[in-house]
Backbone as JSON Lines, residues from 0, in Angstrom:
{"i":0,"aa":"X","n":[162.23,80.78,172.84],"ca":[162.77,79.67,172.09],"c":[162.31,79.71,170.64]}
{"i":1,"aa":"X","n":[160.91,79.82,170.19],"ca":[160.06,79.81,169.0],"c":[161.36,81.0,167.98]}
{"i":2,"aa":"X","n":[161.77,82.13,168.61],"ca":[162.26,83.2,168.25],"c":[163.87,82.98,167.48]}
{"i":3,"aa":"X","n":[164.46,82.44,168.65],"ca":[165.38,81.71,167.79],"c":[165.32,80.74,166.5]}
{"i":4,"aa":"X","n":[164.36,79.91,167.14],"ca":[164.1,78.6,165.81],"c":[164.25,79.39,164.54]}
{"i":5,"aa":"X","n":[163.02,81.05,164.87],"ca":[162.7,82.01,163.68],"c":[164.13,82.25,163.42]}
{"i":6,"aa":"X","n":[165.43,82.77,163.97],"ca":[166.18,83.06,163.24],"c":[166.9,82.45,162.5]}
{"i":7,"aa":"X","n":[166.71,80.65,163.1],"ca":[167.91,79.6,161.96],"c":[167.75,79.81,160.8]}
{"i":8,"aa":"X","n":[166.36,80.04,160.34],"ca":[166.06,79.83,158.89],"c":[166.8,80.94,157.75]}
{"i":9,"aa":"X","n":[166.92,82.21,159.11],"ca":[166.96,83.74,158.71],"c":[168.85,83.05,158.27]}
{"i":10,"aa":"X","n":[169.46,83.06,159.36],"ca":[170.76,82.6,159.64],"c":[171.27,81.8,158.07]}
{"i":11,"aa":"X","n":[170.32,80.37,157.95],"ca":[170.7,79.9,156.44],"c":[170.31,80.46,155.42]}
{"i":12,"aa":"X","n":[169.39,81.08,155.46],"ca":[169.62,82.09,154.14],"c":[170.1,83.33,153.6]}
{"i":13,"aa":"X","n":[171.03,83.28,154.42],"ca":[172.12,84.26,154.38],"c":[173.34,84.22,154.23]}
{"i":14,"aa":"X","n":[173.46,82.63,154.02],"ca":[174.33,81.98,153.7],"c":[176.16,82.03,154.26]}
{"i":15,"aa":"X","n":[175.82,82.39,155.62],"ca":[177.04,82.38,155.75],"c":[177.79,84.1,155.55]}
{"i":16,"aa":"X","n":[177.06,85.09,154.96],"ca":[178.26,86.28,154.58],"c":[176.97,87.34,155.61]}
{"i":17,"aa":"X","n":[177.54,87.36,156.51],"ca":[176.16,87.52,157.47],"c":[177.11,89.51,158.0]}
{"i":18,"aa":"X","n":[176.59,90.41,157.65],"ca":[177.04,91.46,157.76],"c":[176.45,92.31,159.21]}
{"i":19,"aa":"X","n":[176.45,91.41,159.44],"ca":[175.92,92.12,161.25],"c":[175.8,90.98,161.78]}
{"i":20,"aa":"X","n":[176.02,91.07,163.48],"ca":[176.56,90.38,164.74],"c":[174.7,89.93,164.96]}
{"i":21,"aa":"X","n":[175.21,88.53,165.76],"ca":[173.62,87.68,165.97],"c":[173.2,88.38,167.56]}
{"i":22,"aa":"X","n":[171.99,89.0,167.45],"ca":[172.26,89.33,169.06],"c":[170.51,88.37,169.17]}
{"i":23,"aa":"X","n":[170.29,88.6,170.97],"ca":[169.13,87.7,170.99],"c":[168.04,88.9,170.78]}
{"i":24,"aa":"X","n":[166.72,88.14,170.6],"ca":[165.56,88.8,170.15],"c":[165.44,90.09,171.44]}
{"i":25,"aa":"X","n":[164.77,91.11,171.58],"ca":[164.61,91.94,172.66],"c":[163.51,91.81,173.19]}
{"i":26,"aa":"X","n":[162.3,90.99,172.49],"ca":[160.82,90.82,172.81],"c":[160.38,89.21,172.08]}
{"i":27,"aa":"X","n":[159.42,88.95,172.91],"ca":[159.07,87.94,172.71],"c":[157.66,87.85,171.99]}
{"i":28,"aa":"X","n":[157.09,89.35,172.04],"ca":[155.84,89.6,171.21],"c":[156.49,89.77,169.6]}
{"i":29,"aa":"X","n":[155.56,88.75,168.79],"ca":[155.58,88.91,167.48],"c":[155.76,89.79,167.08]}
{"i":30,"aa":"X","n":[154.53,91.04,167.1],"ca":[154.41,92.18,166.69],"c":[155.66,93.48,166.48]}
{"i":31,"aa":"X","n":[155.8,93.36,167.71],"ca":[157.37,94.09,167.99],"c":[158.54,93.9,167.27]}
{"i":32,"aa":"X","n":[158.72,92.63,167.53],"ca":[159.98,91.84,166.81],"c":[159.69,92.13,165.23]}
{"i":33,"aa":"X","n":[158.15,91.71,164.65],"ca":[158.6,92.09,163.14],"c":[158.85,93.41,162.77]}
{"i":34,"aa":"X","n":[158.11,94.44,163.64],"ca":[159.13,95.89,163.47],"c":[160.68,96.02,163.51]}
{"i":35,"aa":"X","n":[161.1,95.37,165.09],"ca":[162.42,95.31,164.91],"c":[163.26,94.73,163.82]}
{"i":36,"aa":"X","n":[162.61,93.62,163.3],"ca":[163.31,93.0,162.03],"c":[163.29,94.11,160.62]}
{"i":37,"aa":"X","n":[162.02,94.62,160.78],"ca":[161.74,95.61,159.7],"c":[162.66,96.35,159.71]}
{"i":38,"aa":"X","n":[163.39,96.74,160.59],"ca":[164.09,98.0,160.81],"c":[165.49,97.5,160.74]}
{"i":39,"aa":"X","n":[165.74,96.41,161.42],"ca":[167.42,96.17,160.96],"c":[167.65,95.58,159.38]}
{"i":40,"aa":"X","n":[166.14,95.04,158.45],"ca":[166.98,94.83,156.99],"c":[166.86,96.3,156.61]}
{"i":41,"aa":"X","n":[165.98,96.94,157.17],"ca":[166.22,98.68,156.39],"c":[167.86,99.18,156.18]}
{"i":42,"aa":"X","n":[168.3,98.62,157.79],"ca":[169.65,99.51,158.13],"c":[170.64,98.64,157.3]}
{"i":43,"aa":"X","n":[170.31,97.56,156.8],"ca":[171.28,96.31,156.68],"c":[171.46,96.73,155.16]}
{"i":44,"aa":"X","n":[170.45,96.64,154.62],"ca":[170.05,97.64,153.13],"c":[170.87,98.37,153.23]}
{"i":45,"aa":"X","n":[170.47,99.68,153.87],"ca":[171.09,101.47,153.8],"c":[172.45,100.95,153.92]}
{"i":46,"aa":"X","n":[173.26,100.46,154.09],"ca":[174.75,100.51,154.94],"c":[175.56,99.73,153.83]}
{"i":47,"aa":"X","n":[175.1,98.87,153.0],"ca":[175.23,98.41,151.74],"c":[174.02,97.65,150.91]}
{"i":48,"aa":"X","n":[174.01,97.94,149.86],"ca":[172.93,97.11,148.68],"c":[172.98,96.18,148.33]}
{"i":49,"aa":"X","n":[174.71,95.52,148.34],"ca":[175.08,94.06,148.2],"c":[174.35,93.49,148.9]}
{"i":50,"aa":"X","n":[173.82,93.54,150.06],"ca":[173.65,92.81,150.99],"c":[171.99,92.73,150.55]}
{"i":51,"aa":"X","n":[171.34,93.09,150.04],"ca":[169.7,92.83,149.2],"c":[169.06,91.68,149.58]}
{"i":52,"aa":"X","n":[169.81,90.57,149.32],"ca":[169.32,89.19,149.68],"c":[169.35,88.87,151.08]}
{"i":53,"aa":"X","n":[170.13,89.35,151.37],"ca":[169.79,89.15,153.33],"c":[168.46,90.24,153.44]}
{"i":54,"aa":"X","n":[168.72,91.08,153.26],"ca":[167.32,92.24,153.63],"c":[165.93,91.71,153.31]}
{"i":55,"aa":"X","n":[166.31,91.14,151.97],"ca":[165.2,90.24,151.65],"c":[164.49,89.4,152.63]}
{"i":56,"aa":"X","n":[165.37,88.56,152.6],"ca":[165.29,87.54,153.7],"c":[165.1,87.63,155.27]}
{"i":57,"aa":"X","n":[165.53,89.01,155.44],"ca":[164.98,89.77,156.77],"c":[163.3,90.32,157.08]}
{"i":58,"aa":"X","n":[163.31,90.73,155.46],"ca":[161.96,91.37,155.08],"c":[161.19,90.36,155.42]}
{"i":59,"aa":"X","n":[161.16,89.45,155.09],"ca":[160.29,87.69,155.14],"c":[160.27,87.49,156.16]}
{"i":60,"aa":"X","n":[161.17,87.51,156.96],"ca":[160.84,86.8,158.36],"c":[159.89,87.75,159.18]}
{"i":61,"aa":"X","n":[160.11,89.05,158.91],"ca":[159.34,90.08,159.69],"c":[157.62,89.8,158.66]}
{"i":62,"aa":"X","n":[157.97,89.22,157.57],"ca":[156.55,89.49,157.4],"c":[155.94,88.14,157.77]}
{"i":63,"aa":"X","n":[156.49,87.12,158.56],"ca":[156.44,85.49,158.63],"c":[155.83,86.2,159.95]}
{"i":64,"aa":"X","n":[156.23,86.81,160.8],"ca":[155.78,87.31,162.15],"c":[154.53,87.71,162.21]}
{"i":65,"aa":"X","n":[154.66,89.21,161.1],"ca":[152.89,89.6,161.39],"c":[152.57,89.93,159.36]}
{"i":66,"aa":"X","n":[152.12,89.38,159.34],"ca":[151.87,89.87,158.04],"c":[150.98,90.82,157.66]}
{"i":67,"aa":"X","n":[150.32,91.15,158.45],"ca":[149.63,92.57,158.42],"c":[150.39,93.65,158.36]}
{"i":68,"aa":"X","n":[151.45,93.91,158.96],"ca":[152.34,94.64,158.94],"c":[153.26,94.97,157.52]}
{"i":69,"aa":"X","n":[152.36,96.62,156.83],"ca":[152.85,96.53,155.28],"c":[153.77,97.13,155.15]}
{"i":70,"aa":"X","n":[154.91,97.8,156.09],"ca":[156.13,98.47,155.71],"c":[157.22,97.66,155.73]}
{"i":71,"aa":"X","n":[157.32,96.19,155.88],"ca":[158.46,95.45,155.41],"c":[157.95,94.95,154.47]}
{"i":72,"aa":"X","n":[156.55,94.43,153.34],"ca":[156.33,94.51,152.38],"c":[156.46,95.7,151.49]}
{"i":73,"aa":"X","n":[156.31,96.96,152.03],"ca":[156.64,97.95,150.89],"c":[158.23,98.71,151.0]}
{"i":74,"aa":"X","n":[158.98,97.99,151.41],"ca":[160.3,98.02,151.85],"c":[160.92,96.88,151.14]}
{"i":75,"aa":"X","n":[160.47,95.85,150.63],"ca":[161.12,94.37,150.06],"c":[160.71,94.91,148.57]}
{"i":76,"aa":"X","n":[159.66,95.59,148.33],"ca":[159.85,96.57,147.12],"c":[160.61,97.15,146.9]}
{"i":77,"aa":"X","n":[161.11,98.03,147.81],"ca":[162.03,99.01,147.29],"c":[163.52,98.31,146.74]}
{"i":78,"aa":"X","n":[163.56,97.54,147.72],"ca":[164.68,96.77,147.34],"c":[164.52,95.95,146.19]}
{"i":79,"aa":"X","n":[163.99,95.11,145.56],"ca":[163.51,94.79,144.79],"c":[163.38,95.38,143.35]}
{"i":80,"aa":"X","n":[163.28,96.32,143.71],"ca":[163.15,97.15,142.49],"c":[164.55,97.88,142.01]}
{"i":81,"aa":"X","n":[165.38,98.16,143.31],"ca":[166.51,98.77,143.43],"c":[167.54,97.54,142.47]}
{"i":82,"aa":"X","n":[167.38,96.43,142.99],"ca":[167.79,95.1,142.36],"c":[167.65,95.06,141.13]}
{"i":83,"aa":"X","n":[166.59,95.58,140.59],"ca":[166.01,95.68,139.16],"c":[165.6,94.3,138.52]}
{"i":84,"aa":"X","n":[164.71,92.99,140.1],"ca":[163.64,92.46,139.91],"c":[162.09,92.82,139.61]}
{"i":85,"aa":"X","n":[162.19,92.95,139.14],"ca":[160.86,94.1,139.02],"c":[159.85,93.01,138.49]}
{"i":86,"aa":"X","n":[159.87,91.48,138.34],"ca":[159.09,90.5,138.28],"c":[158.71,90.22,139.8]}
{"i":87,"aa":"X","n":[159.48,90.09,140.88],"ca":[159.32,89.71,141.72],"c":[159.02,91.05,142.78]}
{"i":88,"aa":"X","n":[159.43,92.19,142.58],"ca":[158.34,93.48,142.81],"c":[157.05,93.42,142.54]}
{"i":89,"aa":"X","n":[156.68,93.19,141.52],"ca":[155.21,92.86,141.11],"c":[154.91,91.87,141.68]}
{"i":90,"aa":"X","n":[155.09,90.86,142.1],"ca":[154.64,89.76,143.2],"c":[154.47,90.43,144.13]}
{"i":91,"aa":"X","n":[155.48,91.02,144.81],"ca":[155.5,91.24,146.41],"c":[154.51,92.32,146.43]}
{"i":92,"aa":"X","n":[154.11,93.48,145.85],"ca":[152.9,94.81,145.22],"c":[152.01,93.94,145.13]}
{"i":93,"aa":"X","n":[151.45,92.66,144.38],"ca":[150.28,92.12,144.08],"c":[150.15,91.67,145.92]}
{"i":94,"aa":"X","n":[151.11,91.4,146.36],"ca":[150.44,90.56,148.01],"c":[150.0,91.63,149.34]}
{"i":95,"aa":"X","n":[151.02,92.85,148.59],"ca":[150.59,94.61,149.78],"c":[148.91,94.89,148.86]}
{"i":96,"aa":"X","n":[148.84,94.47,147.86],"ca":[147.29,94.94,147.56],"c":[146.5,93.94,148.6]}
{"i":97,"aa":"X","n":[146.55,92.68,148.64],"ca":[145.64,92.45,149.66],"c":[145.23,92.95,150.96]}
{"i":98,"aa":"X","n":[146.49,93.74,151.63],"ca":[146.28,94.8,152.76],"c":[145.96,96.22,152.6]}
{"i":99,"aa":"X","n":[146.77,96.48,151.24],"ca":[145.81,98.08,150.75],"c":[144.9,97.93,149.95]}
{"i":100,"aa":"X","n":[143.89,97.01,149.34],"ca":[142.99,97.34,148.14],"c":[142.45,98.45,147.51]}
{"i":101,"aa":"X","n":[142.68,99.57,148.43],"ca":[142.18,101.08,147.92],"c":[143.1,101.91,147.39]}
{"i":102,"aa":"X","n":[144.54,101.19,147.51],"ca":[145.37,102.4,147.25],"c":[146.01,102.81,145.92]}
{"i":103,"aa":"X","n":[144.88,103.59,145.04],"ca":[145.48,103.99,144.0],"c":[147.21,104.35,143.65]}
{"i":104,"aa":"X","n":[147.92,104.62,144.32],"ca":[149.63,104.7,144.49],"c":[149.99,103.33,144.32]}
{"i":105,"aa":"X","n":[149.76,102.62,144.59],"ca":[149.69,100.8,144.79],"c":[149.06,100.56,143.37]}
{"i":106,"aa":"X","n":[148.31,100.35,143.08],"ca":[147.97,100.44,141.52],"c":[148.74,100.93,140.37]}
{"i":107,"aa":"X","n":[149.22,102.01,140.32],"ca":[149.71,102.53,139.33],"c":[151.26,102.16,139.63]}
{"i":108,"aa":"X","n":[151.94,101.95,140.74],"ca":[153.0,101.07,140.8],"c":[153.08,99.34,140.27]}
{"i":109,"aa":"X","n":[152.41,99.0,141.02],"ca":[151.91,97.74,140.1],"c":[152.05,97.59,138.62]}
{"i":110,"aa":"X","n":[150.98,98.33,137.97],"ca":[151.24,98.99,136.73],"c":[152.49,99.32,136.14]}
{"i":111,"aa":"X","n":[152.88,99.97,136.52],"ca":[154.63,100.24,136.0],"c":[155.51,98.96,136.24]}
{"i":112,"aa":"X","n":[155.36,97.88,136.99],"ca":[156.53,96.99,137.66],"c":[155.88,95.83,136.28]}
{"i":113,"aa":"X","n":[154.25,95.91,136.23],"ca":[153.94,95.0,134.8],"c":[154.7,95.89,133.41]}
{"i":114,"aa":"X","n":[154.54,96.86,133.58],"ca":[155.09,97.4,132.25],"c":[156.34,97.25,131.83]}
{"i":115,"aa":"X","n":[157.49,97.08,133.28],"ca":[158.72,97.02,133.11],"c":[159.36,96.23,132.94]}
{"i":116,"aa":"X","n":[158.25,95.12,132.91],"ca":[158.58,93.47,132.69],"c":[157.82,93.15,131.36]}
{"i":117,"aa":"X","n":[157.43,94.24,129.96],"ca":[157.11,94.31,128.61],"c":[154.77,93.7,128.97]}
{"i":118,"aa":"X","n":[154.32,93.69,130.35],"ca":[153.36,93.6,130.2],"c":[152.33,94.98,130.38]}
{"i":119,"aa":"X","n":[152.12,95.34,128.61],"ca":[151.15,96.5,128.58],"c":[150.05,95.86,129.21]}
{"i":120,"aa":"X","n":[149.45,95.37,128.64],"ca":[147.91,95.25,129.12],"c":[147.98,94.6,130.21]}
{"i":121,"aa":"X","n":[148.52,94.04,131.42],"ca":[147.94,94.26,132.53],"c":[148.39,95.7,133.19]}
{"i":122,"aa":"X","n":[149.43,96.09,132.86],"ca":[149.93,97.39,132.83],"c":[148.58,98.17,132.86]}
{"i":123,"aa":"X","n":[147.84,98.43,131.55],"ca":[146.76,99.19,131.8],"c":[146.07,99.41,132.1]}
{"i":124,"aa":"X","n":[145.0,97.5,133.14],"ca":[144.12,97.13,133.34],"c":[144.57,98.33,135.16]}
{"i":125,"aa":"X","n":[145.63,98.21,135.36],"ca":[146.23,98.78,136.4],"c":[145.81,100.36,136.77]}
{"i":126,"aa":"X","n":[146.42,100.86,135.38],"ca":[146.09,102.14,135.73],"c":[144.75,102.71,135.11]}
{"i":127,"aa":"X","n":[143.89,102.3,134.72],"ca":[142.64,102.05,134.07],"c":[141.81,102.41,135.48]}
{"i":128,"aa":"X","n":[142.31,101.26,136.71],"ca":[141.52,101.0,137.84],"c":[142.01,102.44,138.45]}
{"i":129,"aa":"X","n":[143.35,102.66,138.47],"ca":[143.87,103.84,140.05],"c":[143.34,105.0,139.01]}
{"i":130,"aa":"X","n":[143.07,105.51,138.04],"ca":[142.21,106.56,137.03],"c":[140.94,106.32,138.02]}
{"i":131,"aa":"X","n":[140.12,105.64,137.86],"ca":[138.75,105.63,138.71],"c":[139.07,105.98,140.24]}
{"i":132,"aa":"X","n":[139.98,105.62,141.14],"ca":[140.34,105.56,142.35],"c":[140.68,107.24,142.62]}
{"i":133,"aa":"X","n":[141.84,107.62,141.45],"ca":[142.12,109.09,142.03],"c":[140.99,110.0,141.6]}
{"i":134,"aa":"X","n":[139.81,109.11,140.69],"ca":[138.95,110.48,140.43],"c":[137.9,110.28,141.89]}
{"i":135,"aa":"X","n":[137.18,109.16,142.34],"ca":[136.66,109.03,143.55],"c":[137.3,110.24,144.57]}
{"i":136,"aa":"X","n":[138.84,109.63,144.72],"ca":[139.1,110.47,146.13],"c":[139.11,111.96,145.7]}
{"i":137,"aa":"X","n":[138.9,112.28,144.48],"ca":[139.05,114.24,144.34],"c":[137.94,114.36,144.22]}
{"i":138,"aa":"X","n":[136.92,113.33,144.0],"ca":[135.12,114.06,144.07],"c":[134.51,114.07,145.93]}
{"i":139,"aa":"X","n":[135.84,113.66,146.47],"ca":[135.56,113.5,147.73],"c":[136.51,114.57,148.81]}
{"i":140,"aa":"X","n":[137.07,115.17,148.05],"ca":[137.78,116.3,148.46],"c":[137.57,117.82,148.42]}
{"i":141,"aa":"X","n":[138.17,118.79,149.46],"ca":[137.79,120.4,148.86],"c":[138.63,120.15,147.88]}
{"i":142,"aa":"X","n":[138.52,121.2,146.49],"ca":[138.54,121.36,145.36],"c":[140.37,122.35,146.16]}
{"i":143,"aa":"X","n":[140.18,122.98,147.13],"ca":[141.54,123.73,147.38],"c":[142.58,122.63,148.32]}
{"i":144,"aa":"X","n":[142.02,121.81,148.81],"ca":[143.13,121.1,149.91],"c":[144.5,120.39,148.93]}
{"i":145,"aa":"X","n":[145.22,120.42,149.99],"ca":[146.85,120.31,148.77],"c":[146.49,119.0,148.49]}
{"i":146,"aa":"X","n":[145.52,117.97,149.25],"ca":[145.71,116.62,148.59],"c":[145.12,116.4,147.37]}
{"i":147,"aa":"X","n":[144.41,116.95,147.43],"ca":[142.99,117.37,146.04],"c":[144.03,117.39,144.94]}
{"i":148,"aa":"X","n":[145.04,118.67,145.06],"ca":[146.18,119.04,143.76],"c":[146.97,117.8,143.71]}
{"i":149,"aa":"X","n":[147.44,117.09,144.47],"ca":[148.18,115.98,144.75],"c":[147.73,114.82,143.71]}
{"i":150,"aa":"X","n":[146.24,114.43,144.24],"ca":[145.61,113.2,143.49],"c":[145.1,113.96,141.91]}
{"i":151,"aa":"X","n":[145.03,114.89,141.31],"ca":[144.61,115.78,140.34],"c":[146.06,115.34,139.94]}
{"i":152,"aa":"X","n":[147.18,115.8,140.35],"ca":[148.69,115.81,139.45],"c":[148.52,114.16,139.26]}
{"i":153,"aa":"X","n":[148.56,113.17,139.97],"ca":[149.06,111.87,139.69],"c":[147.65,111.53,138.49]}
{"i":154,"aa":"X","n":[146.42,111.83,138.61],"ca":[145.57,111.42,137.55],"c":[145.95,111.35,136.55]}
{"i":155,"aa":"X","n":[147.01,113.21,136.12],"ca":[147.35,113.56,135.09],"c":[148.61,113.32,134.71]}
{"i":156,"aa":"X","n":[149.36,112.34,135.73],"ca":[150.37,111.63,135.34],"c":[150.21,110.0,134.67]}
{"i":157,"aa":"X","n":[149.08,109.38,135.01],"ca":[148.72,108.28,134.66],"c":[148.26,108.53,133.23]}
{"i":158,"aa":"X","n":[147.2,109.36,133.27],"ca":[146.77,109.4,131.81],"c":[147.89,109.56,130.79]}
{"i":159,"aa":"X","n":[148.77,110.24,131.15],"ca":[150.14,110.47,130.41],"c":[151.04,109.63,130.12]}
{"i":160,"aa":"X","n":[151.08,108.69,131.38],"ca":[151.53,106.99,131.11],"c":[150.83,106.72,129.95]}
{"i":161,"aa":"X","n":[149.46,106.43,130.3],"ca":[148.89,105.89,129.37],"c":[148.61,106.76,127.9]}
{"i":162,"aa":"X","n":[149.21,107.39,127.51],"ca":[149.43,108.37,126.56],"c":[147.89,108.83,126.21]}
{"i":163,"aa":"X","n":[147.24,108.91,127.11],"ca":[146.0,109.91,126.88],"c":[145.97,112.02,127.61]}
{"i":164,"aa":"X","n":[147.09,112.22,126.13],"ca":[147.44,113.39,126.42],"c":[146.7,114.69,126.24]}
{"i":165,"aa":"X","n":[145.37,114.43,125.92],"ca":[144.04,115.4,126.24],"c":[143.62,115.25,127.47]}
{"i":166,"aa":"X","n":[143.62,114.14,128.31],"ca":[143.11,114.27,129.52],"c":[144.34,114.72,130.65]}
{"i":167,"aa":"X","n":[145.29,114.31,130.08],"ca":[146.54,114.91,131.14],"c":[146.59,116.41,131.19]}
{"i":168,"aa":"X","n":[146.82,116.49,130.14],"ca":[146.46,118.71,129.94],"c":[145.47,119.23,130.77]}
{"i":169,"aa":"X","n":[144.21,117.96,130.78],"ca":[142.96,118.84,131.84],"c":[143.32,118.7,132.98]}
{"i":170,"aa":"X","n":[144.04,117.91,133.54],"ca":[143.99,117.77,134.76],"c":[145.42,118.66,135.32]}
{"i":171,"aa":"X","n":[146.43,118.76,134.49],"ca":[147.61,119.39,134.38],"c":[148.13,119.81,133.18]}
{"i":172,"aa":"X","n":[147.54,121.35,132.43],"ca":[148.3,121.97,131.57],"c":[149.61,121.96,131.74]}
{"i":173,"aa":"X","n":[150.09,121.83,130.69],"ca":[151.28,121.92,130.4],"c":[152.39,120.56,130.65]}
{"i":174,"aa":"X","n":[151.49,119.58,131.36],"ca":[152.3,118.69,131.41],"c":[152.79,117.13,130.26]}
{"i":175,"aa":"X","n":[152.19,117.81,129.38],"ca":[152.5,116.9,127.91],"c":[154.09,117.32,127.36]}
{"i":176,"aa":"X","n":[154.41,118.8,127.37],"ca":[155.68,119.58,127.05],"c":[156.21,118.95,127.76]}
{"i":177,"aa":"X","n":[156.52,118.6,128.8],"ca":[157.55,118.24,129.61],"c":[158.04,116.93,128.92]}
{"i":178,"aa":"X","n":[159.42,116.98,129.67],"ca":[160.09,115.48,128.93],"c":[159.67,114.33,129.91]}
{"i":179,"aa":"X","n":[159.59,113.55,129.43],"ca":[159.07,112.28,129.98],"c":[159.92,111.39,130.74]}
{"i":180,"aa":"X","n":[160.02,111.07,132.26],"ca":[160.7,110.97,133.05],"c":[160.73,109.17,132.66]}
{"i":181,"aa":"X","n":[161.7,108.3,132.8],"ca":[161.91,106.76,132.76],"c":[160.78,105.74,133.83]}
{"i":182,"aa":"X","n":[160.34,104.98,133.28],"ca":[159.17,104.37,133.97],"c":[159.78,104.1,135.11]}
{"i":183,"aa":"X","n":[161.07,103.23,135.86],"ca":[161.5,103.39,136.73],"c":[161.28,104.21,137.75]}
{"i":184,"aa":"X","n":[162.11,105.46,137.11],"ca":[161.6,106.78,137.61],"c":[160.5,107.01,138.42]}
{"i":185,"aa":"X","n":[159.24,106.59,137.58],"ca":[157.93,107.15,138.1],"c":[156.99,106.11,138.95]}
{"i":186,"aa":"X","n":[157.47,104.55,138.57],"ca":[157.51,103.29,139.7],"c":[157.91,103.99,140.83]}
{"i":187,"aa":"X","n":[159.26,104.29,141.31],"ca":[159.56,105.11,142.47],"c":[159.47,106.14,142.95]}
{"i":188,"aa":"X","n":[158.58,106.75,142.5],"ca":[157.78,108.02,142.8],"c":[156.59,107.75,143.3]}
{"i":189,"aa":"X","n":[155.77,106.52,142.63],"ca":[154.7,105.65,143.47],"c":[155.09,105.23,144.56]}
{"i":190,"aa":"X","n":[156.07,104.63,144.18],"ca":[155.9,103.79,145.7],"c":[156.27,104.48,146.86]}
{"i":191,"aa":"X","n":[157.02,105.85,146.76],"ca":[156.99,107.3,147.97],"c":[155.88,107.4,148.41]}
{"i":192,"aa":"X","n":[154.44,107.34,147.47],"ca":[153.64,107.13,147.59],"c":[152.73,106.47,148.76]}
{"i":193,"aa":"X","n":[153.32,105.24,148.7],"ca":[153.03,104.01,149.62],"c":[153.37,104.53,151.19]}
{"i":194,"aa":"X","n":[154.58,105.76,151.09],"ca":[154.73,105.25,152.31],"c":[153.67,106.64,153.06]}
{"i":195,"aa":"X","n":[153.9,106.41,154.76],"ca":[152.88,107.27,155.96],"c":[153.22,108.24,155.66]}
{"i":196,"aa":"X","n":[152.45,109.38,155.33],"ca":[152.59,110.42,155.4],"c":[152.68,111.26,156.87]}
């Protein structure tokens, strides 16, 4: 019963242009269900983009379920960003930091979603922090493992954000020559980031 109640809310804010059939819940465990929800605004998303604000609103209810659960928060990003809210990306990134606090990728996205909304300086305070974070995890790595080169390339992509183009060269020669990809761009390259490897 609780499950339904959960969907009226889903139901009115969707206002009526509802692009998929109401079926009943399949589980009565929270947990489950906010996966399953996770997974039908994914498909609801993929199948059209118009439809954003329902996904949204799908995203929410799955995160109303378990909120621990950070792949319909880093999924209400994507969309979000796809939308080209990128104020309200940076909200929803500031609330997945309370479940990732370590994750330099999460940081420097953050960072970009303040930048893309004209805020440098928290912008920097951002990548200032995931600079300390990716140098931790490579003093904590073999010097050969591909993740080592991994967190070494993004160091030397941040510093490059941050136009400190002597330290980007050390960490990646040659990557000052290159043309400089749209902050967008490199927001969504973070947040690939975010997801399970």
């Amino acid at each position: 019963m609780k499950y339904i109640l959960l969907a009226l809310p889903l139901l009115f804010a969707c206002e009526g242009k509802l692009p998929f059939k109401e079926v009943e819940p399949t589980t009565t465990d929270p947990v489950i269900r906010a996966r399953e929800l996770n997974d039908s605004a994914i498909d609801l998303f993929t199948k059209n983009s118009a439809y954003g604000d329902n996904a949204l609103a799908v995203f929410d209810a799955s995160i109303a379920l378990d909120s621990s659960y950070d792949k319909p928060h880093i999924n209400k990003i994507a969309v979000l960003m796809q939308l080209r809210r990128f104020d309200a990306a940076q909200k929803a990134a500031e609330t997945l930091r309370l479940l990732r606090p370590a994750d330099a990728d999460l940081l420097v996205l953050t960072g970009m979603l303040f930048r893309l909304e004209g805020d440098s300086a928290n912008a920097v305070e951002y990548f200032s922090a995931a600079t300390g974070m990716y140098q931790n995890n490579m003093a904590n790595l073999d010097s050969l493992a591909p993740v080592y080169q991994g967190e070494k390339n993004k160091l030397a992509l941040v510093h490059w954000i941050m136009g400190h183009n002597a330290e980007s060269e050390r960490y990646a020669p040659g990557m000052t020559s290159e043309e400089r990809p749209t902050d967008e761009i490199i927001a969504a390259e973070f947040w690939k980031g975010l997801q399970p490897q």
